[in-house]
N, C-alpha and C positions, 0 to 999 in steps of 0.2 A: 545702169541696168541694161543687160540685154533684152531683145523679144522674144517673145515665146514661136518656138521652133514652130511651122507651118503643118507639119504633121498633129502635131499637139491640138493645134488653133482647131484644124478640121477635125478632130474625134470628139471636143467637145462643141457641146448645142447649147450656146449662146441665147436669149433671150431677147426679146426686141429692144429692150435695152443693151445689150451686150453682153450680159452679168449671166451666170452660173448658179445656182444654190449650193450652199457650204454646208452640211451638217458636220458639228462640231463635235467627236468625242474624247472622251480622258483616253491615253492610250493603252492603260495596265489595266482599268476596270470597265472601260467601255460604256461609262458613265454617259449620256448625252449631254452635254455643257448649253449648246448655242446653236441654234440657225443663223446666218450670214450669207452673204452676196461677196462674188468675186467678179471682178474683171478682168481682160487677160492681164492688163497691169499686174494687178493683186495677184493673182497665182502665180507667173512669172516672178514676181519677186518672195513667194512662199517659197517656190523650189527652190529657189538662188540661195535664200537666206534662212530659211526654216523660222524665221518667226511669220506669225502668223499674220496675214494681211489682207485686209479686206477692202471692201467697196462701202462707202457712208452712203447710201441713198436720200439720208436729210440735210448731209454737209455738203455732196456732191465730190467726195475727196478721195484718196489711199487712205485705212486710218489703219495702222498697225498697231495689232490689238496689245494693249498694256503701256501703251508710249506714255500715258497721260496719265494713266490710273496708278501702275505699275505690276497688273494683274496679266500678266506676259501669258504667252502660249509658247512651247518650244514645240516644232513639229516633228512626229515621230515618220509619218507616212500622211500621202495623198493619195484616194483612190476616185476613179471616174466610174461610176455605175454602169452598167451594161447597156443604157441608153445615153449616156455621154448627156444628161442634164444636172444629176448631181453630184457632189465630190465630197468623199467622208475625208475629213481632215484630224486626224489622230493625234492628239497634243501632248503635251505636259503642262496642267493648269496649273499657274501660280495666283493666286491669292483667288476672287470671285471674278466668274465668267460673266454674270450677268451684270447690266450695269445698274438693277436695285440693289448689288448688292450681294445676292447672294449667290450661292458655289453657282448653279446652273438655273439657267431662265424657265425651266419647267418645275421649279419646286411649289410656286405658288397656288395652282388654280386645277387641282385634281376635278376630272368629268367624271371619272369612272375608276375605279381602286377593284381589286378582289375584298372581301368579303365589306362590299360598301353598301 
C-alpha cells in the first residue's frame, strides 16, 4: 500500500485520534447505510482499492468491510465535506450494512417519523 499524498493528509481534519467520520451511502438511491471512522490507512487504501475500509475503534485494526461477513461495499465515490472532517463514501451494498443485521443501522430506533 502506498501513503496517502501530503496534500490529501492536509485537507482533511484528523481527530485527536487520527480518524475521520465516514458517512456511508447506497450510491444509486442515497440510502444512508452506516456511520464509520477512517484512518489515513483506511482511506488510503479505499482510494487504492475501492472496497471499503475502515478503522475498528474496539479491535484497534483496518477492518475491510464484508472480509468476514461477506456483506462488501464496492466504492463508487469519496467526498470530503467543506470542512475536511467528514467524508460521504458512496457504495455498492452487498448483503446488510449493519452488523445486527439489517440493510442499514438506522432502520431500528425511529425519534421522530412525519405523521408520528
Amino acid at each position: 500500500m502506498t501513503t496517502m499524498s501530503p496534500e490529501l493528509a492536509a485537507r482533511v481534519r484528523w481527530n485527536a485520534d487520527g480518524l475521520v467520520c465516514a458517512v456511508v451511502q447506497q450510491y444509486d438511491t442515497r440510502e444512508v447505510l452506516m456511520v464509520a471512522w477512517m484512518s489515513d490507512q483506511a482511506l488510503t487504501r479505499t482510494l487504492e482499492t475501492r472496497e471499503a475500509t475502515y478503522w475498528s475503534r474496539s479491535r484497534q485494526e483496518l477492518w475491510i468491510k464484508g472480509a468476514t461477513s461477506g456483506h462488501t461495499q464496492a466504492v463508487h465515490e469519496v467526498r470530503l465535506d467543506c470542512d475536511g472532517d467528514t467524508l460521504l463514501v458512496l457504495v455498492d451494498q452487498q448483503g446488510a450494512a449493519c452488523h445486527t443485521g439489517d440493510r442499514t443501522c438506522f432502520d431500528a430506533d425511529v425519534l421522530l417519523a412525519d405523521g408520528a
